[in-house]
N, C-alpha and C positions, 0 to 999 in steps of 0.2 A: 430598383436594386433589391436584391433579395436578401433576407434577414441573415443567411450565410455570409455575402458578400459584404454588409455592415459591420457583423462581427468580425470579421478578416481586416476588413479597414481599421477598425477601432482599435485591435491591434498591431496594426505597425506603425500606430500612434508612440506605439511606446519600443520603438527598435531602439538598439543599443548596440549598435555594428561590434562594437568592442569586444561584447562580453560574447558572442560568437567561438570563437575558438574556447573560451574558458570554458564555456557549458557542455560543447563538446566533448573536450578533453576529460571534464567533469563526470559525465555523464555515461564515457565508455560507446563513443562511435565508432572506435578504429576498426581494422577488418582483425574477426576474430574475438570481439569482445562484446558483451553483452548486450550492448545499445548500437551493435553495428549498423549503420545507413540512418542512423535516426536525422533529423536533421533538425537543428535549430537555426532560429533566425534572431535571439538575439533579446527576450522579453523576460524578465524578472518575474519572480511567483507575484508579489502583489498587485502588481499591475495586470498580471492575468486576472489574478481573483479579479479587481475594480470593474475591470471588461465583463468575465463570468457576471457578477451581482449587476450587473446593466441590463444583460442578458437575460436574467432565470428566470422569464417566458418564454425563451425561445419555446418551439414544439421539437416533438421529436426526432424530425424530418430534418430540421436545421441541426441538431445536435448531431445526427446519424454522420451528416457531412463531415461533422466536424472531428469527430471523434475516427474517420476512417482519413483523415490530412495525414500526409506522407510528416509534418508540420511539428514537432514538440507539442512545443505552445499550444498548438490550434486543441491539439486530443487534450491538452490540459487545463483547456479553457472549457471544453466540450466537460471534462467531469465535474470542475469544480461550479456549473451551471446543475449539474444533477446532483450536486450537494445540496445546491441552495432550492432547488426544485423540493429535493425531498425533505429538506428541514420545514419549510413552507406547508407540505402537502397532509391532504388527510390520509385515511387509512388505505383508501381505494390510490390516491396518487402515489403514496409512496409504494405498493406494489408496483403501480406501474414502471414508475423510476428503477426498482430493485430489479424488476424482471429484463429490463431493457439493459440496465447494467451488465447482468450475468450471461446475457444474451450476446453481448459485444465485449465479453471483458478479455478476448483476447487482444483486444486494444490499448487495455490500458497494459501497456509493454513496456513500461522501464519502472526503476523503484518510486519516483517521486510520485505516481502517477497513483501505484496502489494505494500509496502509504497516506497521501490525499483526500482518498476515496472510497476506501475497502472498507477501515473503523464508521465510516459517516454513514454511509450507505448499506452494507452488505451486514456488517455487524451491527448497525442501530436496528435496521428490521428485523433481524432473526434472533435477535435479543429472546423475543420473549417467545420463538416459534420451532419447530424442527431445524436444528444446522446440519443435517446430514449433506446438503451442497457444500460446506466446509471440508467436508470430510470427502465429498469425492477432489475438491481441487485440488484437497492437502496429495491426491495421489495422479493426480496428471501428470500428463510428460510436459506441457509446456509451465516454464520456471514462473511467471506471470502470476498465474492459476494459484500454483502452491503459494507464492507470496500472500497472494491475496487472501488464499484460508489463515494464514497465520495470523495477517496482520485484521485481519474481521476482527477477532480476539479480542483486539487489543481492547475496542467496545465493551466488552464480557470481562474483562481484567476490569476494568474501570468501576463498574456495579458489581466486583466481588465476586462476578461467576468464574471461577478460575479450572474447572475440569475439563472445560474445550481447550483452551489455551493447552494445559497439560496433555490430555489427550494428540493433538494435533503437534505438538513440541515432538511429543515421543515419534510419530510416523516419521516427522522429517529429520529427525537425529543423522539419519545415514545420509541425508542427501548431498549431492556433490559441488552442488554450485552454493559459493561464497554468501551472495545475497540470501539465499535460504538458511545458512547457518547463521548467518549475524541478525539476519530475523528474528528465529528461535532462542539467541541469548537475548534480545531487545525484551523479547515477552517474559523468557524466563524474569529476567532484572524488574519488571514490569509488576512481576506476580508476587516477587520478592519483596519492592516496597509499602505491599497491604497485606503479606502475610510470607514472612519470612520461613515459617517454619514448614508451610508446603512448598518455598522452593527449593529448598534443603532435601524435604524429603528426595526430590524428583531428583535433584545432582546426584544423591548419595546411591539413590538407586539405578541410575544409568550413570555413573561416572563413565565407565568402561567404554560407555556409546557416544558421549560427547565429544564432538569437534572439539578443538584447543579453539578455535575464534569464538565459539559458543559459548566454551564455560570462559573463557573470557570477559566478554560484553555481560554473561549472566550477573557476575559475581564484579563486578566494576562497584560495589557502590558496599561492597564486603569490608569491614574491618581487615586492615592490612595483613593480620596476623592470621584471619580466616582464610582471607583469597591465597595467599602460600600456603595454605593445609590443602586447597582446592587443587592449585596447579600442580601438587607432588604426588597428589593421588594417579 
């Protein structure tokens, strides 16, 4: 049996027929919606992870499989193995990991998958190096990509560097799709609980440009009396 086919098994250890239609519905499969054709079979995140952390030796080979499953689960099993690859790994493995990511990351195709994956991976490595790959995703056509530049960030928010977040905030201000604007309020609100006064500045200076879902989620955590000075602007 091959290390793919172990991990496939080991997860439908943990099916859950039930929660099938929930995750779907959840998750935006219908025709026309952002997770169209996804398919789920029914596996909860932690029992993903339990299987992933079984896993984080698989090689790349067995992840490739995994990560390119018609499968939810299987591509979510497939990252959260290249989490724990790269938390593990030294300087040489976690490139590998990051380069193999960004290489296939048109895979990681729904929100859970970034948001997972993107801080752990893409933004723990480029922490301390050139992000100018943020910067091209932040302006791809596939919605994915862009997520995934934002939500790098969130890394960068976390140790204080807050000018990529900002920067990359700003490009996707006009974008269209919902998931990218509640992004950009998540990180604004994000940037705001270690320093208020630069995400004030950023509101005050793109009010005009902000989605209403964005200054929204941004200012969620705003004294009542402020977040109404916000929405009347």
């Amino acid at each position: 049996m091959t290390k793919f086919a172990e991990i496939r098994n080991d997860l439908k250890k943990y099916i859950k027929k039930d929660k099938v239609e929930l995750l779907a519905r959840y998750f935006k499969t219908g025709k026309g919606q952002y997770g169209e054709g996804d398919i789920f079979i029914g596996i909860m995140v932690p029992d993903t992870r339990r299987v992933a952390k079984k896993y984080c030796d698989a090689d790349f080979e067995t992840i490739y499989e995994l990560i390119y499953s018609k499968i939810h689960e299987e591509r979510l099993c497939a990252l959260l193995i290249l989490v724990e690859k790269f938390r593990k790994a030294d300087q040489k493995g976690r490139r590998e990991v990051f380069n193999f990511y960004i290489k296939n990351s048109k895979q990681v195709n729904n929100w859970d998958l970034v948001d997972l994956s993107a801080p752990r991976i893409v933004g723990e490595y480029l922490y301390s190096k050139d992000s100018k790959i943020v910067y091209k995703f932040s302006k791809s056509k596939n919605l994915w990509q862009r997520r995934i530049a934002m939500l790098a960030t969130f890394n960068f928010i976390g140790k204080a560097r807050f000018a990529d977040a900002l920067k990359i905030g700003r490009i996707l201000l006009k974008d269209k799709e919902d998931l990218i604007n509640k992004a950009v309020g998540w990180m604004l609100r994000e940037v705001g609980k270690r320093d208020i006064k630069k995400e004030e500045e950023f509101l005050l200076k793109n009010i005009k440009d902000i989605p209403r879902v964005t200054l929204r989620y941004a200012i969620e955590r705003l004294p009542e009396a402020k977040r109404q000075e916000y929405l009347k602007k």
